[in-house]
N, C-alpha and C positions, 0 to 999 in steps of 0.2 A: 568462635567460628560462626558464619553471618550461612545461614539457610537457605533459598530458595526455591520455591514449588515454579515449577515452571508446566502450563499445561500444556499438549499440542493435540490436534488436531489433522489426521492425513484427511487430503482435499483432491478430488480428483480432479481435474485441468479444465476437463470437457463441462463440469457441471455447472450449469446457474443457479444461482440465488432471487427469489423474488427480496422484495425489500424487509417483510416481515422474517423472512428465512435469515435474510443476513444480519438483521438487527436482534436477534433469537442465539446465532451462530460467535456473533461478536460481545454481545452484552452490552447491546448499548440502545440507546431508545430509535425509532424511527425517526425523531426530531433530529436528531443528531446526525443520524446517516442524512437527512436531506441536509443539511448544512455544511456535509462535508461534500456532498453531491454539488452544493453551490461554487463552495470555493473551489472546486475543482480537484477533490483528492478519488473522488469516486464518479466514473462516466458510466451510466447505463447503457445497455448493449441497443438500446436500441427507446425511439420517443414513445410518448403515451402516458398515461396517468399510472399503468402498474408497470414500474419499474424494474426490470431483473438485471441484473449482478453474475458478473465472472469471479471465478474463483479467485482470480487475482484481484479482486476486490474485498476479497476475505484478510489478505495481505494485506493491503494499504490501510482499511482500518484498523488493524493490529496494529503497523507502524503507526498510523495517526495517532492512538491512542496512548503509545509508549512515548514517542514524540511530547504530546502533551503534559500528560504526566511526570518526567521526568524533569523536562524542561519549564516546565507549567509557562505554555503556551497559549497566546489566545488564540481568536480562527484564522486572523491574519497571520501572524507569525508563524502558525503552522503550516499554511497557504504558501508562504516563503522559502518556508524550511524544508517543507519536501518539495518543491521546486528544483532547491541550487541540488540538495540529494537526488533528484533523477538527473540534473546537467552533471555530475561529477559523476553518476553510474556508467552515463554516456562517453562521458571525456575516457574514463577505462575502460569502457568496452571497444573506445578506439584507439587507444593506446596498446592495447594485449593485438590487433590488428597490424599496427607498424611494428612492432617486436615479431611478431609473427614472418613478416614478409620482411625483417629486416636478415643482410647477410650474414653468415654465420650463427643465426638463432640456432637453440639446442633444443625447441621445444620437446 
């Protein structure tokens, strides 16, 4: 039987992370968060040299980092990979929309 320690973390929605918070939060280096910041997995709330972080930014490095890891990814491929995964989040979050308004749903 194969174990897993799985940690978590409750996050409140409202909260920001400076960068050091989030690279503290996630275990990963500052370097890192800016390189994900580059390819575009993580967008700061707002410009300036000190950067803060939505909690939904605590999320995507999670997924970036399992993304990686599992698939062992480099920064473009990961660049790619959660790309087509938010276009396929989207494609169902518009498809449960026409089920929805479609005739005879049971929701």
């Amino acid at each position: 039987m194969h174990l897993e320690i799985i940690h978590t973390t409750v996050v409140e929605e409202l909260h920001h992370y400076s960068l050091p918070e989030l690279a503290r939060s996630c275990g990963v280096s500052e370097a890192e968060l800016g390189e994900l910041t580059d390819i575009g997995v993580l967008q700061p709330l707002g410009p300036g040299p000190d950067w803060v972080f939505s909690a939904a930014s605590l999320r995507a490095v999670q997924s970036a980092q399992r993304l990686r890891r599992d698939f062992e990814l480099d920064l473009s491929a990961l660049a790619v990979a959660i790309q087509l995964l938010a276009r396929i989040q989207a494609l169902e979050d518009q498809l449960c929309l026409v089920e929805a308004r479609a005739p005879g749903h049971r929701g």
